[in-house]
C-alpha positions in Angstrom: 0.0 0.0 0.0 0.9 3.5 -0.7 0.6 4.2 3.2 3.1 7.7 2.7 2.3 9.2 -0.6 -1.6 8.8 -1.5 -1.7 10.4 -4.7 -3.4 13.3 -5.8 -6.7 12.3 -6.0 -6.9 11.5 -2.5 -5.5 14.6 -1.2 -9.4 16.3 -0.7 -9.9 13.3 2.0 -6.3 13.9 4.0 -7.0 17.9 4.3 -9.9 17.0 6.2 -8.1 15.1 8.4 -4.9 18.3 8.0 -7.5 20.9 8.7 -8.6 19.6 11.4 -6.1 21.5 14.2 -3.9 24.3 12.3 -1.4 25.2 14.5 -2.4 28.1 16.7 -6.1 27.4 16.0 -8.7 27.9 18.8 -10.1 24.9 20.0 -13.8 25.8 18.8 -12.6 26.1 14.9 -10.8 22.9 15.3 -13.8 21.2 16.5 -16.3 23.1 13.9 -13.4 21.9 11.3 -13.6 18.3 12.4 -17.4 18.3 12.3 -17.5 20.1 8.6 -15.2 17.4 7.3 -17.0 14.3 8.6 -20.1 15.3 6.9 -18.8 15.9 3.8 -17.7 12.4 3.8 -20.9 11.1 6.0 -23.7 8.5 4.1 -26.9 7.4 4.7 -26.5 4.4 4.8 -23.3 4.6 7.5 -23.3 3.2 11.0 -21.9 4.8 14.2 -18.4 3.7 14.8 -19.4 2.2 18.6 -22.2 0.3 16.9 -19.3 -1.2 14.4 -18.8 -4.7 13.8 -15.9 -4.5 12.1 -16.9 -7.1 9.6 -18.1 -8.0 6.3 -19.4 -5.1 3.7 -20.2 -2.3 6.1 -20.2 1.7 6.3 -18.7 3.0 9.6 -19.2 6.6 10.4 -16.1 7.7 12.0 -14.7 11.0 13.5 -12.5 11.6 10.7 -15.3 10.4 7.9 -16.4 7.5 6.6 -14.6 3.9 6.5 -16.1 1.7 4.0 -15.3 -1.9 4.8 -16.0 -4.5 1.8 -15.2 -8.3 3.1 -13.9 -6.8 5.9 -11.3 -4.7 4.3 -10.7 -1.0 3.2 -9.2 0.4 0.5 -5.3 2.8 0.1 -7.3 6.1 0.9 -8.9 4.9 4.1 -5.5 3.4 5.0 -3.8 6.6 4.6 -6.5 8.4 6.7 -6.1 5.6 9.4 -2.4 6.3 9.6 -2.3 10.0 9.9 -5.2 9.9 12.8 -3.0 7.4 14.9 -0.3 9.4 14.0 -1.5 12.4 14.8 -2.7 11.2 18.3 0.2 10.0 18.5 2.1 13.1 18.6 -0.9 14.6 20.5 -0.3 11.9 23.5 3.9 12.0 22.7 3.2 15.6 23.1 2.5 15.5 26.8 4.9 12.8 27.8 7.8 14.7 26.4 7.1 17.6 28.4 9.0 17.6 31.6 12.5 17.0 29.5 11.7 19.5 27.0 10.7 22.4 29.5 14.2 21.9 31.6 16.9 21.1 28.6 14.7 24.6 26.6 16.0 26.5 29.9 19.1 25.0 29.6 19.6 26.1 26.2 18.0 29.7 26.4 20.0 30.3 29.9 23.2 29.5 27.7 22.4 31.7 24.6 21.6 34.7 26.9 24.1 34.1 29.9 26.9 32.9 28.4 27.5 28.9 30.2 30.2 27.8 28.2 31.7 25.3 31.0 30.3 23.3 33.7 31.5 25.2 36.3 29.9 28.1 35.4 26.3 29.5 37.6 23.9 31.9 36.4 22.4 33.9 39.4 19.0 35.1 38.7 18.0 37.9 41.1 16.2 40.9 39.6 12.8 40.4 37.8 14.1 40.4 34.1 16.3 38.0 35.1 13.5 36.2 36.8 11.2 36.1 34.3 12.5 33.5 32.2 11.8 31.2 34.4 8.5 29.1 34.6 6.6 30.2 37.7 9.8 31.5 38.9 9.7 32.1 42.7 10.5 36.0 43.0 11.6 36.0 46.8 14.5 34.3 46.9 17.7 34.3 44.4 17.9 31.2 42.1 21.3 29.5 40.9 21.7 27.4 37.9 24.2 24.9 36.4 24.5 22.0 33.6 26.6 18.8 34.0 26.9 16.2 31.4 27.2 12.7 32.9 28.7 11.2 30.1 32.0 12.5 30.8 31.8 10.6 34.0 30.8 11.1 37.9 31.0 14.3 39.6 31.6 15.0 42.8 30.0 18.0 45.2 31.5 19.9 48.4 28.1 21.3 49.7 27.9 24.3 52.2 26.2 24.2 55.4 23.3 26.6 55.5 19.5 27.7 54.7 19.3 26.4 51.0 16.4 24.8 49.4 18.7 22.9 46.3 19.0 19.7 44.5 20.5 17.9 41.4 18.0 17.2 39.1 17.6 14.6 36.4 16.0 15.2 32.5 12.2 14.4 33.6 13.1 17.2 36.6 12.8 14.6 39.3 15.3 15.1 42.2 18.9 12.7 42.3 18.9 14.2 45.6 17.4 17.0 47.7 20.2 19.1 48.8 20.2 21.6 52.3 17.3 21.7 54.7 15.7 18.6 53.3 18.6 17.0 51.7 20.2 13.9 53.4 22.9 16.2 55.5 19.9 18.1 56.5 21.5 21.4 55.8 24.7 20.7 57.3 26.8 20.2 54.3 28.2 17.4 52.8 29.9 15.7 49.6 28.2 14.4 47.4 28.6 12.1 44.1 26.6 11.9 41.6 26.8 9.1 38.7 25.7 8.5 35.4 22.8 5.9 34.2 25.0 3.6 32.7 27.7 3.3 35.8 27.7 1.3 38.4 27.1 2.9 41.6 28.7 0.2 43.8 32.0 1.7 42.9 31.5 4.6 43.8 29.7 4.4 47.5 32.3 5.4 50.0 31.8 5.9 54.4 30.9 9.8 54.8 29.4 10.6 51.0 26.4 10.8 50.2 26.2 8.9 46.5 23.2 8.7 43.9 22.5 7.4 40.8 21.0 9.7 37.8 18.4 8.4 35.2 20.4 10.7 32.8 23.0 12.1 31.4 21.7 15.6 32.0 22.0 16.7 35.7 21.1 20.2 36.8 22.2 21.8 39.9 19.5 23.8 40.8 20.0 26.4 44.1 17.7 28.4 45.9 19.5 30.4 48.6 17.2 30.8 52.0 19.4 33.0 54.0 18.9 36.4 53.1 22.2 37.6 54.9 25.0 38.8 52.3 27.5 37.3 54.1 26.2 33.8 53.7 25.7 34.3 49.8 29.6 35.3 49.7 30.5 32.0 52.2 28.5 30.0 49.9 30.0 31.0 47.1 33.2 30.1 47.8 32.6 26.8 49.4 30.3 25.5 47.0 32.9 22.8 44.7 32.8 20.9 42.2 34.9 18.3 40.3 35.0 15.1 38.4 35.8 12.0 40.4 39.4 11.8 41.0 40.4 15.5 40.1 40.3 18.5 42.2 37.1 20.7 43.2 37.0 23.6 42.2 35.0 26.7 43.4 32.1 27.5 40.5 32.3 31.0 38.3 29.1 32.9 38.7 27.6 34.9 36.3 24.9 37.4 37.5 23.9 41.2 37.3 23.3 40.8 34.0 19.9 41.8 34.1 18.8 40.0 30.5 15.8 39.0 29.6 14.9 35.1 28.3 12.3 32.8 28.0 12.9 29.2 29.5 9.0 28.2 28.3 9.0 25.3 26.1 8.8 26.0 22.2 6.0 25.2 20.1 5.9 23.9 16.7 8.2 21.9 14.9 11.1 23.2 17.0 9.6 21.5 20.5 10.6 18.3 18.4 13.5 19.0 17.8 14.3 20.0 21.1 12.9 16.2 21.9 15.0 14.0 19.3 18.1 16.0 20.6 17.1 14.6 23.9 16.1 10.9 23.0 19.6 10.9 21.0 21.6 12.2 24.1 20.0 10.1 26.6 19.4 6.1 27.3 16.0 5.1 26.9 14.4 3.9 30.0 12.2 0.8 30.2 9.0 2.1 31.5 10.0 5.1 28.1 10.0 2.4 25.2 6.3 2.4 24.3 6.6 6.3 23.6 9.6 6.1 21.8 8.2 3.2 19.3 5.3 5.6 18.9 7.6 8.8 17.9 9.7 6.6 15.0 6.6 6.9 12.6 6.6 10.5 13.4 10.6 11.1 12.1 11.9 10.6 15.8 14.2 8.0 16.6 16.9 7.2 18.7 20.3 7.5 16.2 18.9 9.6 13.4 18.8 13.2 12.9 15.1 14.9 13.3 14.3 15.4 9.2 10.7 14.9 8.9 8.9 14.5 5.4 6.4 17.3 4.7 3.3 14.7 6.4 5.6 14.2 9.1 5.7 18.1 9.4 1.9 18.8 9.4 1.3 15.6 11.9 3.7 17.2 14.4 2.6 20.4 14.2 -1.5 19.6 14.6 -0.5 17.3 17.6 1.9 20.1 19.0 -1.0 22.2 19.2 -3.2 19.4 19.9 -1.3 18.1 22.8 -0.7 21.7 24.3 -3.9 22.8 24.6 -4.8 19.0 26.5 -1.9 20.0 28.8 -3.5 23.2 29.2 -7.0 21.9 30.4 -5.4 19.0 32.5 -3.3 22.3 34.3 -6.9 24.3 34.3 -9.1 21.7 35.3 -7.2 18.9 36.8 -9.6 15.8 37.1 -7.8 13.3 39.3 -7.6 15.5 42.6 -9.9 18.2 44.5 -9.1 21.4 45.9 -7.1 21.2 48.9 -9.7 23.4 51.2 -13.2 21.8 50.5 -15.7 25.0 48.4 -12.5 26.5 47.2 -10.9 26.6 43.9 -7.0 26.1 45.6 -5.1 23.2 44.7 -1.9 22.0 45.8 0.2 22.4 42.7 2.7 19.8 42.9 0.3 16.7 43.8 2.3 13.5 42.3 5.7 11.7 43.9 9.2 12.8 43.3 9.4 9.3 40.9 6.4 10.4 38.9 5.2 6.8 39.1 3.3 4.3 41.3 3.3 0.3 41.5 0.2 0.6 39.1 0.9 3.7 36.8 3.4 7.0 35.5 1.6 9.9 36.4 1.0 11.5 34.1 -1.9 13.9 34.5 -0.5 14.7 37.5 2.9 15.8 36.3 1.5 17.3 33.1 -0.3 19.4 35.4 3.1 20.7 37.4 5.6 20.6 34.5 3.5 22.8 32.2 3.3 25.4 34.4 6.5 24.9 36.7 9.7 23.6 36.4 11.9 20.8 39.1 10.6 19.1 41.7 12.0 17.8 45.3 11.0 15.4 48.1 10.9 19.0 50.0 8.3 20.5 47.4 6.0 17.2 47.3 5.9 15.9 51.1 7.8 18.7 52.5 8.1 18.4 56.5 6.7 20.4 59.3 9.0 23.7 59.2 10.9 22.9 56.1 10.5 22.6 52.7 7.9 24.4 50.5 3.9 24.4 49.9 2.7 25.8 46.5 -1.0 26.5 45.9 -2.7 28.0 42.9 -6.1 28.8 41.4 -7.2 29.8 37.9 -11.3 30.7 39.3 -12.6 33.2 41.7 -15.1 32.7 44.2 -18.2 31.8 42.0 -15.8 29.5 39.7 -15.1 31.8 36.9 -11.8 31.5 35.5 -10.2 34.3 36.2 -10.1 37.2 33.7 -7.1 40.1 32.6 -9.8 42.6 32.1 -11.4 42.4 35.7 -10.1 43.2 39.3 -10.7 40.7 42.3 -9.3 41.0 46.0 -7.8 38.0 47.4 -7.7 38.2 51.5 -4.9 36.9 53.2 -5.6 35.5 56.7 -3.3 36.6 59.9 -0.6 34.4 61.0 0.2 32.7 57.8 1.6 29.0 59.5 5.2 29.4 57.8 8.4 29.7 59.8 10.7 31.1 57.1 7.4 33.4 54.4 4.9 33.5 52.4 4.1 35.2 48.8 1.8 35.4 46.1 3.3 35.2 42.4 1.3 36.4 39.3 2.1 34.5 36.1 1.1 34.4 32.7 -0.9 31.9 31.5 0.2 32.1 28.0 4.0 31.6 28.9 3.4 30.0 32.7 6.1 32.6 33.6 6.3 35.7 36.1 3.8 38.5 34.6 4.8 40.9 32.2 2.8 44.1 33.4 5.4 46.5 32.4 6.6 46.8 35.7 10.5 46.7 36.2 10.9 45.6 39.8 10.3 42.7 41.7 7.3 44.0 43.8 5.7 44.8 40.3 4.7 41.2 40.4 4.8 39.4 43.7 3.8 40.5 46.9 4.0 38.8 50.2 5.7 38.3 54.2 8.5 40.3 53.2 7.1 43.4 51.6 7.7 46.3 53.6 5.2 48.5 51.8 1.9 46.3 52.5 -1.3 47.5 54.8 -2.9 45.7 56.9 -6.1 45.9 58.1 -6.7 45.5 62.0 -7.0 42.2 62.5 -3.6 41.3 61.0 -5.6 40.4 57.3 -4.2 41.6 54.5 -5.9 42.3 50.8 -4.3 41.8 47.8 -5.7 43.3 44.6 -5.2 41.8 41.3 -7.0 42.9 38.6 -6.6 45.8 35.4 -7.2 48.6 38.1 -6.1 49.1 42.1 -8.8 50.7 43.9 -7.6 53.9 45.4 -5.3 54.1 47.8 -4.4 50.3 47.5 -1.6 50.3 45.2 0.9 49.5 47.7 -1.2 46.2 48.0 -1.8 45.6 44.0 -0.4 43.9 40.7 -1.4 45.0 37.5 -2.9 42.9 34.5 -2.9 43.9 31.1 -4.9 43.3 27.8 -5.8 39.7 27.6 -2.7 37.8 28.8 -5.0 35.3 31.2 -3.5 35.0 34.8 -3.0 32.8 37.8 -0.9 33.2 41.0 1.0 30.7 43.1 1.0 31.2 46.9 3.5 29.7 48.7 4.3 28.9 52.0 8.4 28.2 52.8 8.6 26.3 55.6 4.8 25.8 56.6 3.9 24.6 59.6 0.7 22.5 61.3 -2.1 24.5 60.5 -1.2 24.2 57.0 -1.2 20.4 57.0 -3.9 20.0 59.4 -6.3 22.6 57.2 -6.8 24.8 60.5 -5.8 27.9 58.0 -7.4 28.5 54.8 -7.1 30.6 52.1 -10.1 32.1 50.7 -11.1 32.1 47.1 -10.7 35.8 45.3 -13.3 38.2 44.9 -14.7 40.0 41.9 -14.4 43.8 42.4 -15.0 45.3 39.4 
């Protein structure tokens, strides 16, 4: 059968099936497309697919027109529209699996081109809001610290300060090796660690006072957040922090900050999100539990060994289920299906609601960390089940009190109750919905776009309450207490708790939903 190259006379039956979900097309034309197209091929004398049996001479009215059967078989141009709709869920479903190691190796890349990491002992420190905003759902409080290490050159090994950090080195799906500082091993009393690639073996490296782990990948990430706000301990941590391959010396890292540039770490779409993922499968082992998606990407022009060149099908396929598979990701992140909110007649949920391994004795996760990874990036033991006093909590909403999703063009109030339970602070983080990273507002500082424990310019009200206004206008005399939305870049915050303590856990304090104001 001519299963790649139906010839021209067939080509009015495929664009249905190409129409079907341009790229960039809203979700209602794609469906008015899909609907159009099936009746121009729809018969009489057709039955509905779920009434099917598959046999004999039959008509079967399917979502991408009809299939004629005659003895049981179908003809080339049914074939080919048969192929390019498993393909194209395929890539739709390929699409949300990939996502985790596409997000973190695109900020790799991006944080390269604009910060100039030429060497794995170089750090980019993020600090001021430009710098900030590349980064998905980028905390805003606290500095963040970034490096790349490539496995395949062999194990490294880590001299760790002691101190208030909340760090880790983190594999290609974002899961943790190892949680480093308050809920790392050493529990924030330093420590060496070694860290080796998926295809050594770890016995021979595990030595009496080091901590060793094992990565999935070659790609490793060291990831820092710095908890002490004290100068002094940014400057001893600098110079403490070392690094080297096993059996060389460690050296102290070069950090590159101040740089004030802006970047985008949010995944790509279109054909260059797959090319971002064959780069990846080609770098990295495949894992077991990983070999059903990879067989599923070879029809697609993705596979292990072989350069990403796709044939002009190929092209349109990947494309549609780009598209496709993004705006799925999108409603799982909206309207996530396999949880509840975490305070019962609220619209909060806890955002990172999976296990560090992304997978259980039954299943991968993967609603659950399609819901996290396209809107955040990393994840630790002390983000997921993060103990009393330590670690982090992250809560979200995308609705308002009476469960509308919340809107760019309208104001709402959001009041925070007195005596957040946190022992280190607590903040609320506006993001884009369109790029999942820190708001673009216009506003050039830090306080343009999160507000929280440690802003000096926010009134309370008596009671030790606070009110928070988000929205296209601040009432009067509220700006201290507002961030600013613009035209129609749809919005949702993360609040977060560092360090929360019982009445988090325990549901004795509760956030309540925000408020229309205008």
């Amino acid at each position: 059968m001519a299963r790649n190259n139906p010839s021209p006379s067939k080509a009015i039956n495929r664009s249905c099936f190409t129409s079907r979900v341009l790229f960039g097309a809203t979700l209602a034309a794609s469906l008015y497309a899909s609907v159009a197209c099936s009746n121009t091929l729809k018969k009489d004398n057709s039955v509905p697919l779920a009434n099917a049996t598959l046999h004999g001479d039959e008509v079967i009215d399917t979502p991408i027109g009809e299939i004629k059967l005659t003895d049981t078989y179908f003809d080339e141009e049914a074939s080919q529209r048969l192929y390019d709709e498993m393909d194209f869920q395929r890539a739709s479903q390929s699409y949300i699996w990939a996502h985790p190691m596409v997000s973190v190796v695109t900020q790799q890349k991006r944080l390269e081109e604009a910060y100039g990491l030429t060497s794995e002992h170089d750090i980019v420190v993020l600090k001021s809001l430009k710098e900030k905003r590349g980064i998905v759902t980028g905390n805003l409080t606290v500095p963040y610290m970034f490096g790349y290490v490539d496995l395949k050159d062999g194990p490294v090994v880590f001299d760790y300060p002691a101190g208030a950090t909340a760090s880790g080195f983190v594999d290609v799906w974002q899961r943790t090796v190892t949680d480093i500082g308050q809920t790392g091993p050493e529990k924030a009393q330093g420590g060496t660690f070694v860290i080796v690639g998926p295809e050594d073996d770890i016995s021979e490296y595990e030595k009496p006072d080091t901590y060793t782990f094992q990565s999935v990948s070659n790609f490793l990430v060291i990831a820092l957040r710095i908890l002490d706000p004290d100068p002094a301990y940014m400057k001893k941590f600098k110079s403490e922090f070392k690094m080297g391959r096993l059996g060389s010396d460690l050296k102290p890292f070069n950090y590159i900050e101040d740089k004030n540039i802006e970047w985008s770490g949010t995944a790509p779409r279109g054909l260059a999100y797959w090319q971002r993922l064959s780069e990846i499968i080609n770098h990295e082992p495949i894992r077991v539990i990983d070999k059903a998606w990879t067989a599923m990407l070879e029809p697609l022009g993705i596979e292990k060994g072989k350069p990403f060149n796709p044939t002009e099908r190929q092209r349109k396929i990947l494309l549609e289920g780009a598209a496709m598979g993004e705006l799925m990701a999108r409603n799982i992140q909206i309207t996530p299906r396999y949880t509840q909110p975490w305070w019962a007649g609220t619209s909060w949920y806890k955002s990172y609601d999976f296990n560090v391994p992304q997978e259980t004795e039954t299943k991968v996760q993967l609603d659950e960390r399609t819901t996290w990874f396209y809107e955040a990036v990393y994840s630790s033991k002390g983000m997921v089940n993060p103990p009393v006093g330590a670690g982090q909590v992250y809560m979200t909403t995308k609705r308002d009190s009476k469960g509308n999703l919340l809107r760019a063009d309208k104001t709402y109030k959001l009041t925070v109750p007195a005596d957040v339970p946190v022992k280190q602070f607590w903040s609320v983080t506006l993001y884009s919905e369109n790029t999942r990273r820190p708001y673009d507002n216009g506003g050039t500082e830090l306080k343009d776009v999160t507000l929280g424990s440690r802003s000096e310019q926010l009134q309370y009200n008596d009671d030790g309450s606070v009110d928070l206004y988000i929205g296209a206008k601040a009432p009067d005399g509220m700006e201290s207490n507002y961030l600013k939305t613009v035209g129609d870049d749809g919005w949702f915050v993360y609040f977060r708790l560092y360090a929360p303590l019982e009445p988090f856990f325990d549901k004795s304090f509760e956030l309540p939903d925000f408020q229309l104001v205008d």
